[in-house]
Structure formats: structure tokens, C-alpha cells
Chimera marker file (.cmm) of the C-alpha trace (Angstrom):
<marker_set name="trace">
<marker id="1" x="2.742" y="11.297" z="10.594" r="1" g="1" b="0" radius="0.5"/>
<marker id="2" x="4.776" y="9.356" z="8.127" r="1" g="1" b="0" radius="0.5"/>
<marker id="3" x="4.863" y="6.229" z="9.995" r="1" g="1" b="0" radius="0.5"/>
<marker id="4" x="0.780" y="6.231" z="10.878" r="1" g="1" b="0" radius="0.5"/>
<marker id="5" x="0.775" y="6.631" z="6.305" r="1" g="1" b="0" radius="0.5"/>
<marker id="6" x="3.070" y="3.809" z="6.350" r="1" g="1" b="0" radius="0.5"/>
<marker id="7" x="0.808" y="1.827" z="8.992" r="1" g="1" b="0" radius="0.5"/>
<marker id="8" x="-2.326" y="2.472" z="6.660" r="1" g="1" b="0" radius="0.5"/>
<marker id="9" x="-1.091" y="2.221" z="3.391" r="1" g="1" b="0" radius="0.5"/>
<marker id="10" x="0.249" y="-1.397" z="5.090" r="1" g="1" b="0" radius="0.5"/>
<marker id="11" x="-3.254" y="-2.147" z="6.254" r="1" g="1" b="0" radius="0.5"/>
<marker id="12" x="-4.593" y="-1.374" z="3.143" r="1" g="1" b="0" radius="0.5"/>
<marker id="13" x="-2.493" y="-3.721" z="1.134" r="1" g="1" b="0" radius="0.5"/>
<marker id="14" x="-2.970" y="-6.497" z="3.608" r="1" g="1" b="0" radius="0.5"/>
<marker id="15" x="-6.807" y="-5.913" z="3.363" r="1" g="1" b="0" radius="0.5"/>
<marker id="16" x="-6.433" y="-6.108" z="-0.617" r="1" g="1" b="0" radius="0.5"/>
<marker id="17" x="-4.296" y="-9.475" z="-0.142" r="1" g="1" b="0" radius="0.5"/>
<marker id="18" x="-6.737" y="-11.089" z="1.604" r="1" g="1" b="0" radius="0.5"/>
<marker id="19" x="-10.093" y="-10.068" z="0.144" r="1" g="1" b="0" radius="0.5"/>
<marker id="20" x="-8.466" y="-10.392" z="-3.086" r="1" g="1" b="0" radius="0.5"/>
<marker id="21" x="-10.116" y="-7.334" z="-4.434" r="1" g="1" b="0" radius="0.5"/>
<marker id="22" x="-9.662" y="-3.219" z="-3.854" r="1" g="1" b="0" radius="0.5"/>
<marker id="23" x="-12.019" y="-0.487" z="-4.180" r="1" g="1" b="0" radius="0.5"/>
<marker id="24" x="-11.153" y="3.459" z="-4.256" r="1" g="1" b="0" radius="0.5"/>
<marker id="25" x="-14.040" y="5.393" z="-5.543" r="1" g="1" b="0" radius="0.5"/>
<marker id="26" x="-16.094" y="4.075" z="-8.827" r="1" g="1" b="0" radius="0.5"/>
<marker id="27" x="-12.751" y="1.897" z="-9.845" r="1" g="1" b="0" radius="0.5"/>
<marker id="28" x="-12.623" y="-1.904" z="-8.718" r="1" g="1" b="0" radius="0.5"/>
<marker id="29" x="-9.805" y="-4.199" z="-8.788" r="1" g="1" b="0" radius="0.5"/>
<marker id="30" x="-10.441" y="-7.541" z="-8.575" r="1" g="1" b="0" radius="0.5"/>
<marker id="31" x="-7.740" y="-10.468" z="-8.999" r="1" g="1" b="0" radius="0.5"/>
<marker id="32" x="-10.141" y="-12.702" z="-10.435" r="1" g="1" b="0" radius="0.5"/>
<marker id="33" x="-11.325" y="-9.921" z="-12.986" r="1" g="1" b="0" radius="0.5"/>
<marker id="34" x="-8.135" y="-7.795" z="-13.766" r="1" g="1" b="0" radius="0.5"/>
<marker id="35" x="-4.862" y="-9.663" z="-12.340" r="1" g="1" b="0" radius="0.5"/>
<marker id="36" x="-2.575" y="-7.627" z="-13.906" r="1" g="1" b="0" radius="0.5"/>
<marker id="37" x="-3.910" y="-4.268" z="-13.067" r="1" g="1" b="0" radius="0.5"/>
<marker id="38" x="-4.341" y="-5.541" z="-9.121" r="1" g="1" b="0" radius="0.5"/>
<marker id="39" x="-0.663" y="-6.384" z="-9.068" r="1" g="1" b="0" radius="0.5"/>
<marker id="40" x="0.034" y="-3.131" z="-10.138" r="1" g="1" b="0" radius="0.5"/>
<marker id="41" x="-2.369" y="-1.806" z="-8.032" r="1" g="1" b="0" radius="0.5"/>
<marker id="42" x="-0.759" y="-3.106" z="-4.905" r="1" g="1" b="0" radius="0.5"/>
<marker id="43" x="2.634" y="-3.094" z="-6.112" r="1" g="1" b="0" radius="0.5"/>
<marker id="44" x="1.865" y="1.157" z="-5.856" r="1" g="1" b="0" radius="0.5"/>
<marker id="45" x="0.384" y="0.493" z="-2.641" r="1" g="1" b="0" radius="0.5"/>
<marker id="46" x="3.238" y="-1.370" z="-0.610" r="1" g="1" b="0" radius="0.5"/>
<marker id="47" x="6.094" y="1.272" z="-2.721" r="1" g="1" b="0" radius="0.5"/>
<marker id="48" x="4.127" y="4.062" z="-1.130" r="1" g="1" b="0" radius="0.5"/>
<marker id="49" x="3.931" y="2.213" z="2.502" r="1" g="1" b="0" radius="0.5"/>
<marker id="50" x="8.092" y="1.621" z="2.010" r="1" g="1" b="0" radius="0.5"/>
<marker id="51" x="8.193" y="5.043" z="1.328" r="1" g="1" b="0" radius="0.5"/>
<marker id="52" x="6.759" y="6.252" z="4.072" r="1" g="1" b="0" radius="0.5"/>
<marker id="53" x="8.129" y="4.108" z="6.618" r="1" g="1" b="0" radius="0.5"/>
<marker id="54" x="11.465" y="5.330" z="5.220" r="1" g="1" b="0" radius="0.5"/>
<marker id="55" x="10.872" y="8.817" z="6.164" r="1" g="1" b="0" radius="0.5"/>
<marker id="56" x="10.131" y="7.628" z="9.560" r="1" g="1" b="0" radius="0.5"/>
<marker id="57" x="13.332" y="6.168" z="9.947" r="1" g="1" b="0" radius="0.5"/>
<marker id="58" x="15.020" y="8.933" z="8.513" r="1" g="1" b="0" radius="0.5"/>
<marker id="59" x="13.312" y="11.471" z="10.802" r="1" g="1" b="0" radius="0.5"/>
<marker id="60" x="13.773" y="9.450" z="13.822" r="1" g="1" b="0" radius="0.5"/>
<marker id="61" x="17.471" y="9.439" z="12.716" r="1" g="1" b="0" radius="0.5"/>
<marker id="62" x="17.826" y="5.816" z="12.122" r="1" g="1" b="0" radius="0.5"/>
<marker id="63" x="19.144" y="6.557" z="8.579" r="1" g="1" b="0" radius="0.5"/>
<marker id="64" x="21.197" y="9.015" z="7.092" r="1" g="1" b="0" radius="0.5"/>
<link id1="1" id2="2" r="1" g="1" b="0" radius="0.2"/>
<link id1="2" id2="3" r="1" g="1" b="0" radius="0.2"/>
<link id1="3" id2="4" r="1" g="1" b="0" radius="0.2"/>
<link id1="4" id2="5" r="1" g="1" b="0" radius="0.2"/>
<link id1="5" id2="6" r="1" g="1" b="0" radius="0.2"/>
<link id1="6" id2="7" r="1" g="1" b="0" radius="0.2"/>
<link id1="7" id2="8" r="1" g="1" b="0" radius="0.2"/>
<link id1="8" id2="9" r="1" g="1" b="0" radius="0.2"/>
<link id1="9" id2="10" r="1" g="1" b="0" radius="0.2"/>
<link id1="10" id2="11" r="1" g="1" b="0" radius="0.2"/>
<link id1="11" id2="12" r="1" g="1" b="0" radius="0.2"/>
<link id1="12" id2="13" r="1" g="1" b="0" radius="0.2"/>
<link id1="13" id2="14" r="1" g="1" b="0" radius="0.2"/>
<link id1="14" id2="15" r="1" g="1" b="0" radius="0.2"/>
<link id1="15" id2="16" r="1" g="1" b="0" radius="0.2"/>
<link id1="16" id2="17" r="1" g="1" b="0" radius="0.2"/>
<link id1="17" id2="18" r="1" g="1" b="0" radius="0.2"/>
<link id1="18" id2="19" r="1" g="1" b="0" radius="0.2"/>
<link id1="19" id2="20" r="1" g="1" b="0" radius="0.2"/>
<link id1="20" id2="21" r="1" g="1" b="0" radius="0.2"/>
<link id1="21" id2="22" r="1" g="1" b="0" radius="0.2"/>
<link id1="22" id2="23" r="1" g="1" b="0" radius="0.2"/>
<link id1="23" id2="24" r="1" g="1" b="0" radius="0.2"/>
<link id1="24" id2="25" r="1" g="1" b="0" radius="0.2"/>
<link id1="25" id2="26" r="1" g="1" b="0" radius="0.2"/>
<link id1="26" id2="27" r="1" g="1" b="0" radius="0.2"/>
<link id1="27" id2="28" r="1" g="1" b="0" radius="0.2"/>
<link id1="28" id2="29" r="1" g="1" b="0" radius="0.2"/>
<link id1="29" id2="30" r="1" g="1" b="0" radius="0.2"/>
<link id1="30" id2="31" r="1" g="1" b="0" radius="0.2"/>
<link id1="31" id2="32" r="1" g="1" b="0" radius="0.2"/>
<link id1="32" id2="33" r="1" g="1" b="0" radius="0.2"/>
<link id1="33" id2="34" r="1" g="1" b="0" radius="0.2"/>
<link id1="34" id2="35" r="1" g="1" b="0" radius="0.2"/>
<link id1="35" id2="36" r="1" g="1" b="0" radius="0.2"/>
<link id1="36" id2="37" r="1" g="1" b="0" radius="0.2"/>
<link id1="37" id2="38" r="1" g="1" b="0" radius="0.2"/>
<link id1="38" id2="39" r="1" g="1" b="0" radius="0.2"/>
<link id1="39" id2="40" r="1" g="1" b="0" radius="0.2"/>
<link id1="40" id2="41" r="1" g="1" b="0" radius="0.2"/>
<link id1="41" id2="42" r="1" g="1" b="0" radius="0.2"/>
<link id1="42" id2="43" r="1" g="1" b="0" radius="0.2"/>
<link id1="43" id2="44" r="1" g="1" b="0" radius="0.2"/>
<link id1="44" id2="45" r="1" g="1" b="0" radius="0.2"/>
<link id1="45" id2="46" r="1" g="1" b="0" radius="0.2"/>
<link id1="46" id2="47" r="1" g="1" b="0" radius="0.2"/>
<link id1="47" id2="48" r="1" g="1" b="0" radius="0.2"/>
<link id1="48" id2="49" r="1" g="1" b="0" radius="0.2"/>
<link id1="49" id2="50" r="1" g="1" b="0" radius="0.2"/>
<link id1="50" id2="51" r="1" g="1" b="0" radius="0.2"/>
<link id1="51" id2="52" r="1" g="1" b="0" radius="0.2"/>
<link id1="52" id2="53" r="1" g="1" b="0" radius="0.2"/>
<link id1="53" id2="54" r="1" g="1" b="0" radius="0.2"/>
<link id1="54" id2="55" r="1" g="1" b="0" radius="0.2"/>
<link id1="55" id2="56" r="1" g="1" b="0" radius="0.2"/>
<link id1="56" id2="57" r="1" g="1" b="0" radius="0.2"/>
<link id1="57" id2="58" r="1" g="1" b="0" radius="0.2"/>
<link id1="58" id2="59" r="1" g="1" b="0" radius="0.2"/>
<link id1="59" id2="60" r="1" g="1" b="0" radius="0.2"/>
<link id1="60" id2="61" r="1" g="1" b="0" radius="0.2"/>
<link id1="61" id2="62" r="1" g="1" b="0" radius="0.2"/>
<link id1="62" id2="63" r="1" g="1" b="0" radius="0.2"/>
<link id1="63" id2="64" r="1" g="1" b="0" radius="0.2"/>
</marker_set>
């Protein structure tokens, strides 16, 4: 479960990267618009995808 979060929060900040915008909801992030807040944005997003392939590799026992 952790590593199919990890493949889709990856796949969601690769589809922000190259669009170079990011929609959840009623709130847009556009680089063009707001470049600060999409940095942030997808600074969240690829923490939360290293997060969760982390717990993969600590369930898998990769890690200790």
C-alpha cells in the first residue's frame, strides 16, 4: 500500500513538473501565477512520496 502512495504521489509531482501547474479541488497552482506557493506545493508533494517509499523499504525490511 505504501509503495503504490509513493508511486502516485511520484506521478503526481511529475505531472505538476511538466504541465507546470496543479489542481486539487477549487485551489490552482500555477508556476507562472504563484511560483512560490507551487514550489511549496510540490516540495509537500515529493516529502510525502519519500515518505512513503520509506515505509516500503522499512516493511519489506530493507531498513531498520
Amino acid at each position: 500500500m505504501s509503495l503504490l502512495l509513493a508511486l502516485l504521489f511520484l506521478a503526481l509531482f511529475i505531472s505538476a513538473i511538466v504541465r507546470g501547474q496543479f489542481s486539487y479541488g477549487k485551489a490552482d497552482y500555477s508556476f507562472r501565477e504563484h511560483p512560490v506557493q507551487f514550489v511549496i506545493v510540490l516540495v509537500f508533494i515529493l516529502g510525502v512520496s519519500a515518505l512513503c517509499f520509506y515505509r516500503f523499504l522499512v516493511e519489506m525490511e530493507f531498513l531498520r
